[in-house]
C-alpha positions as CSV (number, residue, x, y, z in Angstrom):
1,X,-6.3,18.0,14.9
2,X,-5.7,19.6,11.7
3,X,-7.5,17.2,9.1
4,X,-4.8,17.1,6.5
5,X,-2.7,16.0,9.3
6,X,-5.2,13.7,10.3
7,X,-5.5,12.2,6.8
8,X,-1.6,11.6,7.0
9,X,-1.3,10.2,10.6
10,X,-4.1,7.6,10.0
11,X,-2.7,6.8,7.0
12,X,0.7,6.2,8.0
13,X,-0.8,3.9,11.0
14,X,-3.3,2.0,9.2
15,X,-0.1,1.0,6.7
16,X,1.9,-0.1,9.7
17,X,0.0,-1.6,11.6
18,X,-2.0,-3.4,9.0
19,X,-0.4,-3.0,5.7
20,X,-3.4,-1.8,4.1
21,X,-4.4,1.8,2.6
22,X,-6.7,4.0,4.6
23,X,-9.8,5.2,3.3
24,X,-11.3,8.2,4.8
25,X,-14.8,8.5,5.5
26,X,-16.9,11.9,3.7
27,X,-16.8,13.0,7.1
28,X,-13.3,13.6,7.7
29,X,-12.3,15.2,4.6
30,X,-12.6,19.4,3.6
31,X,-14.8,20.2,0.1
32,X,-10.1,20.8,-1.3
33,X,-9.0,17.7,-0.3
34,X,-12.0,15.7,-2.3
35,X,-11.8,18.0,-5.4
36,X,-9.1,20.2,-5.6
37,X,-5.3,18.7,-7.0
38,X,-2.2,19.7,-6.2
39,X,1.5,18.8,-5.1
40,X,2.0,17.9,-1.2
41,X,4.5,17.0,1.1
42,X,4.2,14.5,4.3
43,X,6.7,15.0,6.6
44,X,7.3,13.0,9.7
45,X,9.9,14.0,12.4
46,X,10.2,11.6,15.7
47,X,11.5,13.7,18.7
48,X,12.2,16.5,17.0
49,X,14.1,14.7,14.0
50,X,13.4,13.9,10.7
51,X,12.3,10.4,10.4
52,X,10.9,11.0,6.5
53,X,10.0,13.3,3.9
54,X,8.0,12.4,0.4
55,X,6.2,14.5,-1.5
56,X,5.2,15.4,-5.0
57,X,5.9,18.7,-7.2
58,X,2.6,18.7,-8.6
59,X,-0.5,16.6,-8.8
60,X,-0.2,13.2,-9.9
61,X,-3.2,11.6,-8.7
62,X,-6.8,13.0,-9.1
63,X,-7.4,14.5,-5.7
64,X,-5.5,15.8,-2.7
65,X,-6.8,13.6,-0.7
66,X,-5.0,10.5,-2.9
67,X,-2.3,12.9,-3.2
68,X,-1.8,12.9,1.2
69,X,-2.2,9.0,1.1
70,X,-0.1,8.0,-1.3
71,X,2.9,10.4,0.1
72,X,2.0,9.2,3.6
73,X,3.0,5.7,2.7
74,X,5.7,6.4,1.1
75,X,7.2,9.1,3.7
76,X,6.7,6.3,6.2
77,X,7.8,3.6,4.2
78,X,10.0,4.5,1.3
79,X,12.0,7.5,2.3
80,X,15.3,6.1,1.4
81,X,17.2,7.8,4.4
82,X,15.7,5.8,6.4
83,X,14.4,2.4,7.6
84,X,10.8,1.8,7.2
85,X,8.7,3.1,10.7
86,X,7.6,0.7,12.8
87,X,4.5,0.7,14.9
88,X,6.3,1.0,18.5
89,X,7.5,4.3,16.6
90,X,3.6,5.6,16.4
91,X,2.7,6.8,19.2
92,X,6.0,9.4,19.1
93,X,5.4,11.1,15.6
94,X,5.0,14.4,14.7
95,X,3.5,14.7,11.6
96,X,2.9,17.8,9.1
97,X,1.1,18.0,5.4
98,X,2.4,21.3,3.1
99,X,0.1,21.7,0.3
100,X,2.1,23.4,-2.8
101,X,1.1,26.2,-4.5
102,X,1.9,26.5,-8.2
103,X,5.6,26.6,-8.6
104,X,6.9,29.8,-10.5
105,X,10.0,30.3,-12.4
106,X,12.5,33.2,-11.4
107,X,15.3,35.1,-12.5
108,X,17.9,35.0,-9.7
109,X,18.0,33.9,-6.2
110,X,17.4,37.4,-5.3
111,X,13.8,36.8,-5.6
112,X,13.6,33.9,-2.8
113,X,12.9,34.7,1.2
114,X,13.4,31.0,2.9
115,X,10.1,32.1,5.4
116,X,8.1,32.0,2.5
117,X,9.4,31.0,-0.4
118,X,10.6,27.0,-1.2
119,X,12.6,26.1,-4.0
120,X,13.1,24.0,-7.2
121,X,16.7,23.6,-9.0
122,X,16.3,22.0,-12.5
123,X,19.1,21.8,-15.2
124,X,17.8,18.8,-18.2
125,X,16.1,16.2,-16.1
126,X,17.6,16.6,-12.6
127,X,15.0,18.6,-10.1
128,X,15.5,19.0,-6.7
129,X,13.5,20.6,-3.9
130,X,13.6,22.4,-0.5
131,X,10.3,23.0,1.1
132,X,10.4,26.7,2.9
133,X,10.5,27.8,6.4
134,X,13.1,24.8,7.5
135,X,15.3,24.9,10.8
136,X,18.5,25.7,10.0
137,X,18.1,26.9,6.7
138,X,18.8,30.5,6.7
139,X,20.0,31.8,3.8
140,X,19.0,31.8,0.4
141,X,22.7,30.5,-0.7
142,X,22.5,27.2,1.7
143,X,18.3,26.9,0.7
144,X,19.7,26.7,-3.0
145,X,23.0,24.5,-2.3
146,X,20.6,21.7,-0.6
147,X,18.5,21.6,-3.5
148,X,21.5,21.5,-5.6
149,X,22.9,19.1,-3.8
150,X,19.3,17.0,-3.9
151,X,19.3,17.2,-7.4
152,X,23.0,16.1,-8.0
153,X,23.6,19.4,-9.7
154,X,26.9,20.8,-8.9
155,X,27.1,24.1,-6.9
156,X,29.5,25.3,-10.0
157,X,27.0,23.8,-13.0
158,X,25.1,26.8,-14.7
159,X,22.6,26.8,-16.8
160,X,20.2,26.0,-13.9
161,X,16.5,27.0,-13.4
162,X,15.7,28.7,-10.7
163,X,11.5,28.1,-9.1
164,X,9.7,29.5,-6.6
165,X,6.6,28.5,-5.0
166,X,4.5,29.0,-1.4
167,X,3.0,26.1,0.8
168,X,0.1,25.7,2.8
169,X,1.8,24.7,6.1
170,X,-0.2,21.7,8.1
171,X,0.7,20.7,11.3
């Protein structure tokens, strides 16, 4: 198994099961994920359905690896689509780790491609997100519109920033 993806799945069942944090052993971790910082997202489907989603734009904690744990937790636990998982729900997820490159900005949607490129909508203090590469999103128009609609930006406001960036896909 992948060891990002490892991080996150031992993680997410140490919290359920026990409530506490995991804490990885040396061992089990890559030379990026102990020094290197950077935005990630833990996703979590259950049968081929989203069960949760958390993530972070950018680094806000010191390492990747803090980065993976804290959004593992809080994909599990805190994703507010959904209820908290419980542990007879371990043994059925499907979990995946994207690591964020730096986000750019960009002129026009013209400069997106929903393979490779995720996006940010801002406008003042409301950002939204879309990770890339998703089922069902096909078009640049409907990749934008959910961000919009994330963000609580309406799909007539202008004025909005357009940002690209690329993942690092774990799974």
């Amino acid at each position: 198994m992948d060891q990002y993806v490892a991080l996150a799945k031992n993680t997410i069942e140490e919290y359920v099961r026990n409530g506490r944090v995991y804490v990885p052993s040396m061992e089990e971790l890559t030379d990026e994920m102990m020094t290197a910082k950077a935005g990630a997202f833990v996703s979590i489907h259950e049968h081929g359905e989203l069960r949760g989603c958390i993530g972070t734009i950018e680094a806000v904690r010191d390492t990747l690896t803090e980065e993976i744990v804290s959004n593992a937790i809080s994909a599990a636990t805190r994703d507010p689509r959904f209820p908290p998982i419980r542990v007879e729900e371990l043994p059925d997820l499907e979990i995946g780790v994207d690591i964020l490159h730096e986000p750019e900005e960009i002129g026009s949607p013209d400069e997106l491609d929903v393979k490779r490129y995720g996006v940010i909508v801002q406008k003042g203090w409301r950002r939204g997100l879309l990770l890339p590469d998703l089922e069902g999103v096909d078009t640049v128009e409907y990749q934008v519109a959910i961000a919009r609609q994330k963000a609580g930006i309406g799909q007539q406001e202008s004025g909005v920033k357009l940002f690209r960036f690329e993942v690092v896909r774990h799974e």
